[in-house]
LUMTORGU-144153 format. One line per 8 residues: number of its first residue (from 1); their letters; for each residue z, y, x of C-alpha. Coordinates in nm, 3 decimals. Example, Ala and Ser with C-alpha at 12.3 -4.5 7.8 and 13.67 -1.06 7.14 Angstrom:
1 = as = 0.780/-0.450/1.230 | 0.714/-0.106/1.367
//
This chain:
1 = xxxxxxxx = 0.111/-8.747/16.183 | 0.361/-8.531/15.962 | 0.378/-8.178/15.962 | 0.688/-7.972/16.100 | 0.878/-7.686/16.009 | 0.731/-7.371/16.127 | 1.045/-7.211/16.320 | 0.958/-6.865/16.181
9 = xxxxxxxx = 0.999/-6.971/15.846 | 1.333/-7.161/15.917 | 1.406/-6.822/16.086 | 1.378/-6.630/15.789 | 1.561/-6.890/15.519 | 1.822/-6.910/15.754 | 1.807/-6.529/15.770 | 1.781/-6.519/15.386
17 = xxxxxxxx = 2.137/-6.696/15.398 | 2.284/-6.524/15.587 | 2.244/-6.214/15.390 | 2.341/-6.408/15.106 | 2.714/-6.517/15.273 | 2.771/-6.137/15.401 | 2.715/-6.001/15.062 | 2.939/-6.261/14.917
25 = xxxxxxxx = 3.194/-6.238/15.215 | 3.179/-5.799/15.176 | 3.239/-5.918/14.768 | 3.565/-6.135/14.838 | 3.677/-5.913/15.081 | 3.698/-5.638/14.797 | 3.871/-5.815/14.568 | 4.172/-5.701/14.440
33 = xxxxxxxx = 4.312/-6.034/14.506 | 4.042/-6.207/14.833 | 4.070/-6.574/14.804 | 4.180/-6.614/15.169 | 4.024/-6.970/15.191 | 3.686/-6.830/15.099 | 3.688/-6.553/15.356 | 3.769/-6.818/15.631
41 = xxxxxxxx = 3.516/-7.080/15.502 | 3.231/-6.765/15.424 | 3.322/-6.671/15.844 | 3.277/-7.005/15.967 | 2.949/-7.009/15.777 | 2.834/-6.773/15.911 | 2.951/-6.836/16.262 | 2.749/-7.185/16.219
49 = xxxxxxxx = 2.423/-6.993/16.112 | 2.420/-6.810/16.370 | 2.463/-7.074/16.622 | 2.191/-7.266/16.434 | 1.977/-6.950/16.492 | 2.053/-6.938/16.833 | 1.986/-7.322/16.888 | 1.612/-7.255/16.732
57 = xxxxxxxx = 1.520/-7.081/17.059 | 1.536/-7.383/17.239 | 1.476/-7.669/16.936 | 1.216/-7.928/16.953 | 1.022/-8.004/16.685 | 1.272/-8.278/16.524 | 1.570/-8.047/16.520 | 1.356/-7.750/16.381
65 = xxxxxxxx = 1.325/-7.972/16.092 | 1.730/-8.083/16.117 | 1.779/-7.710/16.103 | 1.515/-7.644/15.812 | 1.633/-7.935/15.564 | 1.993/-7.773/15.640 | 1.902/-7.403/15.548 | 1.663/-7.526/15.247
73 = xxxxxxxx = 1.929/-7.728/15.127 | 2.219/-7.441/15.123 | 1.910/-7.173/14.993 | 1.897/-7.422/14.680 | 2.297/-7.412/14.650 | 2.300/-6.987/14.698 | 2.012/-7.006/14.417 | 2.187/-7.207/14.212
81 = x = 2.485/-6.986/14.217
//
């Protein structure tokens, strides 16, 4: 029997993103120049974690841990930035 994600903890790396695209979105968006394709893609990012926070709620085990390999994968990415 494996382990799953604790939905809490997805909660808060997901939440840790989050934060992560805003203060990059409130960066392009101050730009002398914004990169208009980033704004839209940084939006839609954000629109999608937010669904993905929403769909938590309601997840069963199995699709916490969809939701948790997501938000540790793109956590690794924002680190690596």
């Amino acid at each position: 029997m494996s382990e799953h994600a604790n939905p809490l903890a997805v909660q808060q790396t997901a939440q840790d993103v989050i934060n992560a695209y805003t203060t990059q979105l409130m960066k392009e968006r101050s730009a002398p120049v914004p990169d208009a394709a980033r704004v839209e893609w940084l939006k839609a990012e954000l629109a999608a974690c937010g669904a993905d926070l929403q769909a938590l709620d309601d997840a069963d085990p199995d699709e916490v841990d969809e939701i948790a390999a997501r938000y540790a994968a793109r956590a690794q990415a924002l680190n690596g930035q």
